[in-house]
N, C-alpha and C positions, 0 to 999 in steps of 0.2 A: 522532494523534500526541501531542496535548495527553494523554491519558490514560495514554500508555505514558511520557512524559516522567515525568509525576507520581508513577508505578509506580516506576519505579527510581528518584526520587528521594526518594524515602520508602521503600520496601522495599530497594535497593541496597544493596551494600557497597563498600566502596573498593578500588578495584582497578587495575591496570595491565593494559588490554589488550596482546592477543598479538597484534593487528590489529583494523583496521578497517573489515572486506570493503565495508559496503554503511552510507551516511550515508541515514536517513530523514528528518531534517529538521535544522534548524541545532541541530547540537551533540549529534545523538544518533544513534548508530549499532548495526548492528548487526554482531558475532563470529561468527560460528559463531550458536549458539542460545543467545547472550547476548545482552542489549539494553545498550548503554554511552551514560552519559550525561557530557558533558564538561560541567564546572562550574568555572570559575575556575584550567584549569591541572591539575584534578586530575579523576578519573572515579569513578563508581560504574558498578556491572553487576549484572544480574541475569537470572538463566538464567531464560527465557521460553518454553524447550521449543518444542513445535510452532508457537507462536503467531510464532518467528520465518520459517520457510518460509511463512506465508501472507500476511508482511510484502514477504517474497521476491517470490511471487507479483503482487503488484499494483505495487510497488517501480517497476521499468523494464520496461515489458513492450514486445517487440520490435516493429514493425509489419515486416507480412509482403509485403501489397499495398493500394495506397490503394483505396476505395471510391468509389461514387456513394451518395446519400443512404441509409440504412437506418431504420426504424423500431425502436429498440431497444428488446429487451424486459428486464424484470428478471429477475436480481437487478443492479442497477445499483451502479458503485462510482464516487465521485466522488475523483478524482485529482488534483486541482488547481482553484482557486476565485481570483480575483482581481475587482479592479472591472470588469476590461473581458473577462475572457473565462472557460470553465471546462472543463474535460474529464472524460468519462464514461466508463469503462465496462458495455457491455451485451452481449444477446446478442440474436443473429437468424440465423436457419436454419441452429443448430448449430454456429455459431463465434462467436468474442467479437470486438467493434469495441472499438474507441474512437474518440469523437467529442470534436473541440473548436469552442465554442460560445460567439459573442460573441452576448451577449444573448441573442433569439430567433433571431436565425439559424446556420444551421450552415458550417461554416467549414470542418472537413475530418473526413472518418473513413476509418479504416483499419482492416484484419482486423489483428490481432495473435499473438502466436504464443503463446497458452495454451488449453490445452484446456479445453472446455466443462465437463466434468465437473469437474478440477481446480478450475476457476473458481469453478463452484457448491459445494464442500466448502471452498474456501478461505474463499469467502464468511460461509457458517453459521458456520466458527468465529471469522472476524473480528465476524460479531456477536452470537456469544457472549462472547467477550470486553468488548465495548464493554455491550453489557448484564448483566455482572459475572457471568451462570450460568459456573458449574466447564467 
């Protein structure tokens, strides 16, 4: 989020959104396939094209049924980081988990409702983006 923050507020233009569908972190949202950045009252935006469905994709992802422990394989997406605990997404035998993990131990995981394939195409272009390739 640090990078997409930086993105619109250096490339952005000022602007008045038309909504706010989905907050990815404090102060930056996304429209439609705009990314809006709230800064003292006022926004800049800037249309982020496909890059925002794959924001979408990992954003809130629904859990389906909780799990007993899995081994999860990559491509791994970390969701959330704090001192005391952190949550994962992986995959294992064709569906994606998420696991949350204080420290070493695991705490809870659950199937979620994204397809395996979606997952992995979301994935490549989230880290295409993050490693700056077009």
């Amino acid at each position: 989020m640090d990078k997409l923050r930086a993105l619109v507020g250096s490339r952005g233009d000022a602007c008045t959104p038309d909504s706010l569908d989905l907050e990815l972190s404090n102060g930056l949202f996304l429209s439609g396939s705009v990314a809006v950045l709230a800064q003292g009252g006022a926004y800049k935006c800037l249309d982020v094209g496909g890059l925002a469905d794959v924001l979408r994709t990992f954003a809130y992802p629904q859990t389906i049924q909780q799990s007993a422990f899995k081994t999860l394989r990559p491509p791994y997406v970390e969701l959330y980081e704090d001192e005391r605990r952190y949550v994962v997404l992986g995959i294992y035998d064709d569906k994606v988990y998420m696991s949350e993990w204080s420290g070493i131990r695991l705490c809870c995981s659950w199937v979620v409702d994204i397809d395996v394939d979606r997952y992995r195409r979301s994935y490549e272009a989230l880290e295409r983006f993050l490693s700056g390739e077009p």
